[in-house]
C-alpha positions, 0 to 999 in steps of 0.5 A, spaced: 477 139 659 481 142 652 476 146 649 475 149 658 481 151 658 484 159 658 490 158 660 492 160 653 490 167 653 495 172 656 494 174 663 490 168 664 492 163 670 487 158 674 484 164 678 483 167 672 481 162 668 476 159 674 473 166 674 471 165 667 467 159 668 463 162 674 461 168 670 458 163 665 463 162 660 464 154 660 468 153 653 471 156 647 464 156 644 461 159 649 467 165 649 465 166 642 458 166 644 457 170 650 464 172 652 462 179 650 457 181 654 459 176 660 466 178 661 470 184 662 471 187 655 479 187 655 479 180 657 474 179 651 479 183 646 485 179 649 482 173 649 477 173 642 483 171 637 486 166 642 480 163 641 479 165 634 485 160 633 483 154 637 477 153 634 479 153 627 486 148 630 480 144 633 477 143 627 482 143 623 486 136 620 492 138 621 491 144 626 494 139 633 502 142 633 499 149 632 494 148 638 499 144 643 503 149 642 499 154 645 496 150 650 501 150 656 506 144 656 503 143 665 496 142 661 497 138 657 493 133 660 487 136 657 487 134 651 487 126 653 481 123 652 478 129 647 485 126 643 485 118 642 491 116 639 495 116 645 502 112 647 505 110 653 512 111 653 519 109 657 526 107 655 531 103 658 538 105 658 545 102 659 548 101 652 554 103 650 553 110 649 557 111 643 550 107 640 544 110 641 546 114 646 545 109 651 539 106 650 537 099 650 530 098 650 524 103 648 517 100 649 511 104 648 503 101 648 498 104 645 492 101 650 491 094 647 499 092 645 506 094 647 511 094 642 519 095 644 524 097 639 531 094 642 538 097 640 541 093 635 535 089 632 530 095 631 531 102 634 531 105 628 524 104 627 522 107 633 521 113 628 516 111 624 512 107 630 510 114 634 507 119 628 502 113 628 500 118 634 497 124 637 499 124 644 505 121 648 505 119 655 511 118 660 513 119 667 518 124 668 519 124 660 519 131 658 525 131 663 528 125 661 526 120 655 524 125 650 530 129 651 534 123 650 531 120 644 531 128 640 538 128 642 539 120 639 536 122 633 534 129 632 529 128 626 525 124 631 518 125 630 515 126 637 508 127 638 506 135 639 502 133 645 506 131 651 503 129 657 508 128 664 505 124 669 510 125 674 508 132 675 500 130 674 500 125 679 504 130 684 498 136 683 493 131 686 498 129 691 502 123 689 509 124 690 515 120 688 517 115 682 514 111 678 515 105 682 512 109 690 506 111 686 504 104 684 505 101 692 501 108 694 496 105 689 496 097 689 498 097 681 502 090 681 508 087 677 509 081 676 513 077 682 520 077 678 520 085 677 516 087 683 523 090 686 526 091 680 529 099 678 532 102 673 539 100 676 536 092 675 533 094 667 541 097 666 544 091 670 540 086 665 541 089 659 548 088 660 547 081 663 544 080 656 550 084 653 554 077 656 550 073 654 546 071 660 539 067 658 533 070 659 535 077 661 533 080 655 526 078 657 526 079 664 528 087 661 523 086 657 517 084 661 520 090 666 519 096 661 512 093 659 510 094 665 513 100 666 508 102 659 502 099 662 501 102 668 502 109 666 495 108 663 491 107 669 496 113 672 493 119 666 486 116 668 486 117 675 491 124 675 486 127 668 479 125 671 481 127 679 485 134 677 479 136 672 474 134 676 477 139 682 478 144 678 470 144 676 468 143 683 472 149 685 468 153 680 461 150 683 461 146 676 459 139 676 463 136 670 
């Protein structure tokens, strides 16, 4: 869906960007290729050094931020699987807000390990994990956990693409937190986290803070889950609203 996408050019919104695929314009290539003779000419002369500049960021190292910049955050969806160096990403509060702002535990999982920076072990180190990727995945991040961690730590390196799921899944109509959207669609967690919320994930953090044994590896296992299962979210939410939109365009993928 990234080199479909339109939305970019000035003036261009779905509708918009739905007509140019049905007049015959299916990606960036093809507007090079044919966009004179099939669009309007205005939308042509708008469009070229929009699709000049996504092409040569396409196909440039190190072109990924100036080509996420230009795609609408909303769309960022699209750039996954084109982009593979993703991480799911989530973090628990509930710390003394004096250290890190508050924050506990940050975990991120790249598809096959999860990783979790804890205050006042390896937090800092959180940094140099996330330039290992492209994209991050998050619910509700971009109102939340971004913010907060740009906030703790200004220097801190955040992927240039940055996908929400909460705005994601609601567009193909699920609606509600993380934890609704995974009993509307049978995603488990383990017996001893099932029920757990972020008032719990605070509560164990600070029943770890006591001392408490094994509360620390009960919060752990809870935000791993709170990692892992974005994965299969971004699959569903990516695949069904991409797969919409070309069917509205009489395309079939």
């Amino acid at each position: 869906m990234l080199e479909r996408t339109f939305l970019h050019i000035s003036g261009v919104g779905e509708k918009k960007e739905r007509h140019i695929w049905k007049r015959g314009v299916r990606d960036w290539r093809g507007f090079m290729d044919r966009g004179r003779e099939l669009l309007p000419k205005g939308l042509f002369e708008l469009g070229r050094p929009v699709i000049e500049r996504s092409l040569a960021a396409l196909e440039s190292p190190h072109g990924l931020a100036e080509l996420a910049a230009m795609i609408p955050r909303a769309e960022h969806w699209r750039f996954w699987p084109r982009y593979k160096k993703i991480c799911y990403l989530d973090i628990e509060c509930g710390g003394d807000e004096t250290e890190w702002g508050g924050l506990s535990v940050v975990g991120v999982y790249d598809g096959a390990k999860v990783r979790q920076f804890i205050s006042g072990r390896d937090l800092d180190e959180l940094n140099h994990a996330l330039m290992d990727f492209d994209i991050v995945c998050t619910f509700a991040g971009n109102s939340f956990d971004l913010p907060l961690l740009k906030q703790v730590m200004p220097q801190m390196h955040i992927p240039p693409v940055q996908i929400d799921l909460r705005w994601l899944m609601k567009r193909i109509g699920y609606s509600g937190g993380l934890k609704r959207i995974e009993r509307e669609l049978k995603i488990g967690r383990p017996a001893g986290v099932q029920d757990m919320d972020g008032y719990g994930a605070v509560a164990l953090w600070r029943a770890h803070q006591a001392g408490e044994p094994g509360a620390l590896d009960k919060l752990l296992t809870y935000n791993a889950c709170d990692v892992m299962n974005l994965e299969p979210l971004l699959k569903l939410g990516a695949k069904t609203l991409g797969g919409r939109m070309l069917d509205r365009a009489g395309l079939s993928g």
